[in-house]
C-alpha positions as CSV (number, residue, x, y, z in Angstrom):
1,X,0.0,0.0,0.0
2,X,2.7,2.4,0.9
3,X,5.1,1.4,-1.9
4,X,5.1,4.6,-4.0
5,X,5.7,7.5,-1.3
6,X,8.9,8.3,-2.8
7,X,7.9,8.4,-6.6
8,X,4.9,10.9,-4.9
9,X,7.4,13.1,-2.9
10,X,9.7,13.1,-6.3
11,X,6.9,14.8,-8.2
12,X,7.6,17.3,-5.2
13,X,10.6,18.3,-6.5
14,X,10.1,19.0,-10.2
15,X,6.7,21.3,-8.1
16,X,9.6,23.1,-5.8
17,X,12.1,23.6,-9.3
18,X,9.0,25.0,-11.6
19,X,8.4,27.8,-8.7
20,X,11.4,28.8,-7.7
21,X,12.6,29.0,-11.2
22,X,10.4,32.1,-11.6
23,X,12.5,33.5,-8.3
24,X,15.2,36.2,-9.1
25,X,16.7,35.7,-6.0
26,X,17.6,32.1,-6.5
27,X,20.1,30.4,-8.9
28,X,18.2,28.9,-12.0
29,X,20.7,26.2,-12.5
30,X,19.2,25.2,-9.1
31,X,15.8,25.1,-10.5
32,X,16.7,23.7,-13.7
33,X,18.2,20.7,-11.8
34,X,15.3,20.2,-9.5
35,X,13.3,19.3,-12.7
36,X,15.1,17.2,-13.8
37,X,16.1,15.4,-11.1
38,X,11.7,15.5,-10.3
39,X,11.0,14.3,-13.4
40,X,13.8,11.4,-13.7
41,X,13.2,10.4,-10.1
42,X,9.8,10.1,-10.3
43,X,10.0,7.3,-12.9
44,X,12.9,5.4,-11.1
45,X,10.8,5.6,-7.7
46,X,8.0,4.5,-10.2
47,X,9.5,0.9,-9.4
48,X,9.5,-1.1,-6.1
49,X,12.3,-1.8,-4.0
50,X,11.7,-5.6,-4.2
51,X,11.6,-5.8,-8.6
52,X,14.6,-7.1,-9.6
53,X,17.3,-5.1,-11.4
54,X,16.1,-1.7,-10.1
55,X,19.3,-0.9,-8.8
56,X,21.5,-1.2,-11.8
57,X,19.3,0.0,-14.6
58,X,19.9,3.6,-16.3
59,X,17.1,5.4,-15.3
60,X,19.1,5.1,-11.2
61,X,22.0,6.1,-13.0
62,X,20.6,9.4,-14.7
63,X,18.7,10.1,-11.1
64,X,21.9,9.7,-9.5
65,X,23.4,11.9,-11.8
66,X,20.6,14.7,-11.6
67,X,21.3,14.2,-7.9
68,X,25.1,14.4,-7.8
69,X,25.1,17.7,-10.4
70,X,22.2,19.3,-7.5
71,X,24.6,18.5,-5.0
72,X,27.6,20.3,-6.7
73,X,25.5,23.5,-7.5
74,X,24.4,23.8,-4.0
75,X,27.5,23.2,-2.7
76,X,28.7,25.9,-5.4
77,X,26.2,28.3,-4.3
78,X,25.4,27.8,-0.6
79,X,28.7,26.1,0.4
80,X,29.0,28.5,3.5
81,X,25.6,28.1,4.6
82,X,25.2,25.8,7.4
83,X,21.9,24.9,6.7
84,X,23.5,23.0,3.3
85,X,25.7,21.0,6.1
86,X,23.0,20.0,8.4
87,X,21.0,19.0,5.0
88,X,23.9,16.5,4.2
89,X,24.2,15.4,7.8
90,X,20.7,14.5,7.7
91,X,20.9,12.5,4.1
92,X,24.0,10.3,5.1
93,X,21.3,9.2,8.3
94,X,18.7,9.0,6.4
95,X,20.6,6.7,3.6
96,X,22.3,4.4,6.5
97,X,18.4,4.5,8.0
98,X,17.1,3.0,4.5
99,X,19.7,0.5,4.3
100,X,19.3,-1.0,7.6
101,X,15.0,-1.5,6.8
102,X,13.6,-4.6,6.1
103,X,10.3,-4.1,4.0
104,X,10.3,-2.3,1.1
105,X,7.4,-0.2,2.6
106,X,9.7,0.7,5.3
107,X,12.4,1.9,2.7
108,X,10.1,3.8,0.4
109,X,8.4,5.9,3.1
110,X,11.9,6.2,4.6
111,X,13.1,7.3,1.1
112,X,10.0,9.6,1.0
113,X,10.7,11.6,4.2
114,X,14.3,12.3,2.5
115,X,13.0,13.7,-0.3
116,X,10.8,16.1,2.4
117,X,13.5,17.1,4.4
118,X,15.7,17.8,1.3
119,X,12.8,20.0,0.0
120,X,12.6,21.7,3.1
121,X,16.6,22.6,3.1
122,X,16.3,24.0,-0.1
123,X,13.6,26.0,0.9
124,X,15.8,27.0,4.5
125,X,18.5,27.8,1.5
126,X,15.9,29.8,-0.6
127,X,14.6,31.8,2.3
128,X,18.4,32.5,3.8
129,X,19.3,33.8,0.5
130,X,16.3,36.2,0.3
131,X,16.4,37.4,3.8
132,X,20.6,37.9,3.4
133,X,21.2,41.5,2.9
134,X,24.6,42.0,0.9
């Protein structure tokens, strides 16, 4: 039943790119990159953790691509911002949290609440960059 939360919290992130993209205040490579990476995750979290060959397919590969290119732009842009550093803090638990579940239910809702508290850094990062006054 709860099998899909993480391809329904990747839609999230395409939601977050499309809005912030219109921002002047943030960088649009940012934004560009959350699409993608919404768009390309959402199919690969289309699959279950239990169907064989999910982990060594291409469509993982671009998503971890999408994902390693977001990293490198926030790091880029936000590198001094420690909200960036408790963000990646937080993934490195949540990714030793995922491996260590049982169920693929347990996973994917585990995956799912990374995606939310990676949307919610970004938007900490998008509201310390338009309330810092240079």
């Amino acid at each position: 039943m709860f099998v899909y939360w993480s391809m329904f919290t990747s839609v999230l992130f395409f939601v977050m790119g499309f809005y912030l993209y219109h921002n002047e205040r943030f960088p649009i490579l940012i934004s560009v990159c959350l699409m993608a990476c919404g768009i390309v995750s959402t199919f690969h979290h289309a699959r279950r953790y239990d169907e064989p060959g999910w982990e060594k397919d291409g469509i993982r590969s671009m998503d971890l691509g999408f994902v390693a290119i977001l990293g490198g732009l926030l790091i880029y842009y936000y590198g001094r911002c420690g909200v960036l550093w408790t963000m990646v803090l937080g993934l490195v638990g949540f990714r030793i949290g995922i491996h260590c579940l049982d169920t693929c239910e347990e996973k994917t809702i585990c995956h799912a609440c990374m995606h939310l508290f990676v949307l919610a850094g970004i938007l900490g990062l998008w509201w310390t960059n338009n309330h810092t006054h240079s």
